[in-house]
C-alpha positions in Angstrom: 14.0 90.0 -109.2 11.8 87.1 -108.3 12.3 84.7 -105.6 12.1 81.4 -106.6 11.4 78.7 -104.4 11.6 74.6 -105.3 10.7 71.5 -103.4 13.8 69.8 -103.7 15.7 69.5 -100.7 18.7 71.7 -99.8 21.5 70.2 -98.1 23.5 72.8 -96.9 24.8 72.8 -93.7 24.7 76.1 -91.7 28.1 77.7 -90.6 30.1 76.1 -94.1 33.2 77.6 -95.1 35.9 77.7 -98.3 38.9 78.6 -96.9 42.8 78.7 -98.8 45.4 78.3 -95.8 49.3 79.4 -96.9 48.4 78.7 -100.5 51.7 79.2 -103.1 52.1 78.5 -106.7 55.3 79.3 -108.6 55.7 79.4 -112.8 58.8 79.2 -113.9 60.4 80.5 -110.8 58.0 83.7 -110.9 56.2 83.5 -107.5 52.4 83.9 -108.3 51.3 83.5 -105.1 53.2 83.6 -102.0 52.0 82.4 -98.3 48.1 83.3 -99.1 44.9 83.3 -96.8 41.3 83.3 -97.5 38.2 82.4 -95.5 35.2 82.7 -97.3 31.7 82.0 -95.3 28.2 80.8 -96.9 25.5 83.3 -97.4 28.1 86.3 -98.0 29.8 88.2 -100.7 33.6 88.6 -100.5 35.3 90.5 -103.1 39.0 89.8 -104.0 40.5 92.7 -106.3 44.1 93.5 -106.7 46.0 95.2 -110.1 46.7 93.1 -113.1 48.9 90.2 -112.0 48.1 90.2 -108.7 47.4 86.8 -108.6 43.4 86.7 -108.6 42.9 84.7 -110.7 46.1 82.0 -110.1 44.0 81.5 -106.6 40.9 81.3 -108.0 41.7 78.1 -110.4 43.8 76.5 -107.0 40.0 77.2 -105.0 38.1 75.4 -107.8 41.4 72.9 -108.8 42.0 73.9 -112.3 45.1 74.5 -110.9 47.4 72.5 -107.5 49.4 74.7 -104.7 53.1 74.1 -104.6 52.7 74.6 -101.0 49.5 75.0 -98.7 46.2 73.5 -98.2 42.1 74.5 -99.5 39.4 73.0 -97.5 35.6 73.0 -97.4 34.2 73.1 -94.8 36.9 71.7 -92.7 37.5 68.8 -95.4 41.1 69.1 -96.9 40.2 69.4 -100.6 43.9 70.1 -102.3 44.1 67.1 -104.2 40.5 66.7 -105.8 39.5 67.0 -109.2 37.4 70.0 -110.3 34.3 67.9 -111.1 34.6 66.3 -107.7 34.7 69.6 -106.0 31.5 70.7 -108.3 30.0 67.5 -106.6 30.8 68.8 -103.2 29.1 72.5 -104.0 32.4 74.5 -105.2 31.6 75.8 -108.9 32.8 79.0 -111.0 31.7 81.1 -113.5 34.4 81.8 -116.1 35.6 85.2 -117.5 34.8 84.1 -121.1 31.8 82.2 -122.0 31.6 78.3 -121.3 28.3 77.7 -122.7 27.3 75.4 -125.3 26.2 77.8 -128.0 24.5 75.3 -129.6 22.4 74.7 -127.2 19.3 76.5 -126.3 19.2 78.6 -122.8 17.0 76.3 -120.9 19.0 73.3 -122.2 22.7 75.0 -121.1 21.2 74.8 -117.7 20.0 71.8 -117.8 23.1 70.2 -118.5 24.5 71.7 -115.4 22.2 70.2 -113.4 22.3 66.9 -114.8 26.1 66.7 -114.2 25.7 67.2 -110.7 23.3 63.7 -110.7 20.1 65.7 -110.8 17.1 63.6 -112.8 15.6 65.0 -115.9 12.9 66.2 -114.8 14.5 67.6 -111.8 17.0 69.7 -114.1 14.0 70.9 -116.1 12.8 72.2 -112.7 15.5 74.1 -112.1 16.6 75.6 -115.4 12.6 76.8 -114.8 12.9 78.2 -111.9 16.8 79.9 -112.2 15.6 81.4 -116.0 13.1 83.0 -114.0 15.0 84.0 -111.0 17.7 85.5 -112.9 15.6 87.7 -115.7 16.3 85.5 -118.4 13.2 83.2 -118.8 12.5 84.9 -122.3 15.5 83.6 -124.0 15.0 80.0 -122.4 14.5 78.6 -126.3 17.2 80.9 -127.6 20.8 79.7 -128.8 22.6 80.6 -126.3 24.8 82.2 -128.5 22.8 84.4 -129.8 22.2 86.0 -126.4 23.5 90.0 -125.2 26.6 90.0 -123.3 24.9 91.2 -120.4 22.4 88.2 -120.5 24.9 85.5 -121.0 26.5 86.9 -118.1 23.6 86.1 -116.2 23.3 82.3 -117.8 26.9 81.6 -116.5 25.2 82.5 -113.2 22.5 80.0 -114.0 24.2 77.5 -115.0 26.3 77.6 -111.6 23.4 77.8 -109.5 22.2 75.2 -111.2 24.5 72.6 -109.5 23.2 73.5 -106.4 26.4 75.2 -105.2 28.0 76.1 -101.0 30.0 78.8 -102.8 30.4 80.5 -106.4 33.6 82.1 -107.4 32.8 84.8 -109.9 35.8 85.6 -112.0 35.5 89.0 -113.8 31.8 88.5 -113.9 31.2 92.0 -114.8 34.0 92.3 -117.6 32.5 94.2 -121.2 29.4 95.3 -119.4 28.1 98.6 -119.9 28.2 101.0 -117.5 23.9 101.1 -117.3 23.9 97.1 -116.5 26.1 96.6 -113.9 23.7 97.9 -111.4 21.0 95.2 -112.3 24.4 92.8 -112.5 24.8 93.9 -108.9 21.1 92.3 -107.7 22.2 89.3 -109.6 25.1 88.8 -107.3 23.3 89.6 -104.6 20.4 87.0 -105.5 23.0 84.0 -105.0 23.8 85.2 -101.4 20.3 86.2 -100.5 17.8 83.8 -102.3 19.9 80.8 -102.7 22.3 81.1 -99.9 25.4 80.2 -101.4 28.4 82.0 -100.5 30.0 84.5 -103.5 34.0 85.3 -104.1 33.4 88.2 -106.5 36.7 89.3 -108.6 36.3 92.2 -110.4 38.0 95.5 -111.8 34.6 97.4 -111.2 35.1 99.2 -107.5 31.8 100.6 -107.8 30.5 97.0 -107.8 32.6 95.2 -105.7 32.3 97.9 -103.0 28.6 97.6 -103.8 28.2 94.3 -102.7 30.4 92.8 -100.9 30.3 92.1 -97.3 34.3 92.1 -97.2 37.0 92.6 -99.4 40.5 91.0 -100.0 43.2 93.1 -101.8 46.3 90.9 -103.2 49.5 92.6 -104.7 52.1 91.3 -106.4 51.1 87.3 -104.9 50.6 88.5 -101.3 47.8 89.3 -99.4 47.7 93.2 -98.9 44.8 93.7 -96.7 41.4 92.5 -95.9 38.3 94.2 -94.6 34.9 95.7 -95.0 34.3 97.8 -98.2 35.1 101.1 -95.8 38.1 100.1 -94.4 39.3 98.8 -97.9 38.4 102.3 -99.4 40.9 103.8 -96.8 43.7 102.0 -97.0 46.6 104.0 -98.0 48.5 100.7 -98.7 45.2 99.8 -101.0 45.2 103.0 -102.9 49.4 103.1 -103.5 48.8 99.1 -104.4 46.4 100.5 -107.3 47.7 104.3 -107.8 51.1 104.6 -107.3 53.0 106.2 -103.8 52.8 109.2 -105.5 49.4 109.6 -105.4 49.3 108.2 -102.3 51.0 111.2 -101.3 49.6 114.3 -103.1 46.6 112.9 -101.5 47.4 112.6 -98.1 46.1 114.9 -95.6 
C-alpha cells in the first residue's frame, strides 16, 4: 500500500484519547449497556467484539452521538463530549464508518470523498487533494470516476474508509467493517486498517465478527456481554480467557475444553 504524504498541516495533538466512562443506555426497560468503560488511544487499533446483542454497536452510536447515555460521560481528549451533535464531533476528529453503505451512489468515487472533506471546512481544491491522495493510499484510485455504486463490496468497503479519512479524523470507529467479505480479502482489508493507525495516525475501534481479523490487528481487545464489559486485553490474553470463550461458546464448551 502506498504511503501518501500531503502538505496540509495535521493538527493532532500527541497523547489524545476517546474514552466512554460508566456509559448506560436502557430501551424499553431492557438494559443495553450497563456501567461501561472504554479508553481508546491515537495511533492504535482496539478491537471491541462480543456475541450478538452484546451491546457493540449501542456504544458505538453513544461514542460518535447517534445515540445519548442515560447515565455516564464520553470525552475526547479530556473534553466532556456527551451532549454534542454528531456533525460537531466529526468537527472535532470523531467519524465512523457504517455497517451498510453511506455513500452517495450517484456520485463518482473521487467526488464521495470529496464531499467528506468539504464538510469538515476543507477548500475545494484542498478536498481534491485529498480524495487524490486517500484513492491512492487505499487501492482504489482506478475507480475514482466510477459510480460509486457500481463498485465491489470489498472496494466500497475501502471508500467508507476514504471517506472517513478524509475528514481528517483523531479516531475512526469501524463498525462491522469486514461484514460480506470474502474470506481471500480480508487479509488486504487487514493492511487497510492498519494504514489508518500507521500512515495517518488516527486511532481505530475495530468491531467485528472476524477473530482472525480482529486478533490480527489489534493492539488490545474489549469483549462486552450481555451490556457489560467482560474483559479487556491484548489479543493473547483475550484468546485465553475462559470467561471469553464461555461468553461466545457456551460453559459447556468451556468445559470439555478445559485442561
Amino acid at each position: 500500500m502506498d504511503v501518501v504524504e500531503t502538505n496540509a498541516k495535521d493538527d493532532r495533538r500527541p497523547g489524545e484519547t476517546l474514552r466512554a466512562a460508566g456509559v448506560s443506555r436502557s430501551f424499553q426497560g431492557v438494559q443495553a449497556l450497563a456501567g461501561v468503560d472504554l479508553e481508546l488511544h491515537d495511533h492504535e487499533v482496539v478491537g471491541l467484539i462480543g456475541p450478538n446483542g452484546a451491546g457493540k454497536s449501542t456504544l458505538v452510536n453513544l461514542l460518535t452521538g447517534f445515540d445519548r447515555a442515560d447515565e455516564g460521560s464520553v470525552e475526547l481528549s479530556g473534553r466532556d463530549i456527551t451532549r454534542w451533535s454528531p456533525d460537531r464531533r466529526g468537527r472535532a476528529g470523531l467519524t465512523r464508518t457504517f455497517q451498510h453503505s453511506h455513500a452517495f451512489r450517484g456520485l463518482s468515487v473521487r467526488e464521495n470523498v470529496e464531499v467528506a472533506a468539504l464538510g469538515t471546512g476543507a477548500s475545494p481544491r484542498d478536498a481534491q487533494e485529498r480524495a487524490e491522495g486517500l484513492l491512492k493510499g487505499l487501492g482504489i484510485a482506478r475507480y475514482a470516476d466510477a459510480p460509486a455504486a457500481n463498485l465491489p463490496h470489498g472496494h466500497e468497503r475501502r471508500l467508507g474508509v476514504a471517506r472517513a479519512l478524509a475528514t481528517r479524523p483523531r479516531f475512526v470507529l469501524m463498525d462491522e467493517p469486514a461484514a460480506g467479505l470474502p474470506e481471500g480479502e480480508v487479509s488486504a482489508f487487514a493492511e487497510v486498517v492498519r494504514s489508518v493507525r500507521d500512515e495517518y495516525g488516527a486511532g481505530v475501534l475495530l468491531i467485528d465478527h472476524n477473530m482472525a481479523l480482529v486478533m490480527d490487528v489489534c493492539d488490545r481487545v474489549y469483549v462486552l456481554d450481555q451490556g457489560r464489559m467482560l474483559a479487556g486485553g491484548a489479543p493473547d490474553e483475550i484468546r485465553a480467557n475462559l470467561d471469553v470463550a464461555a461468553a461466545y461458546l457456551g460453559d459447556s464448551a468451556v468445559r470439555d475444553d478445559a485442561p
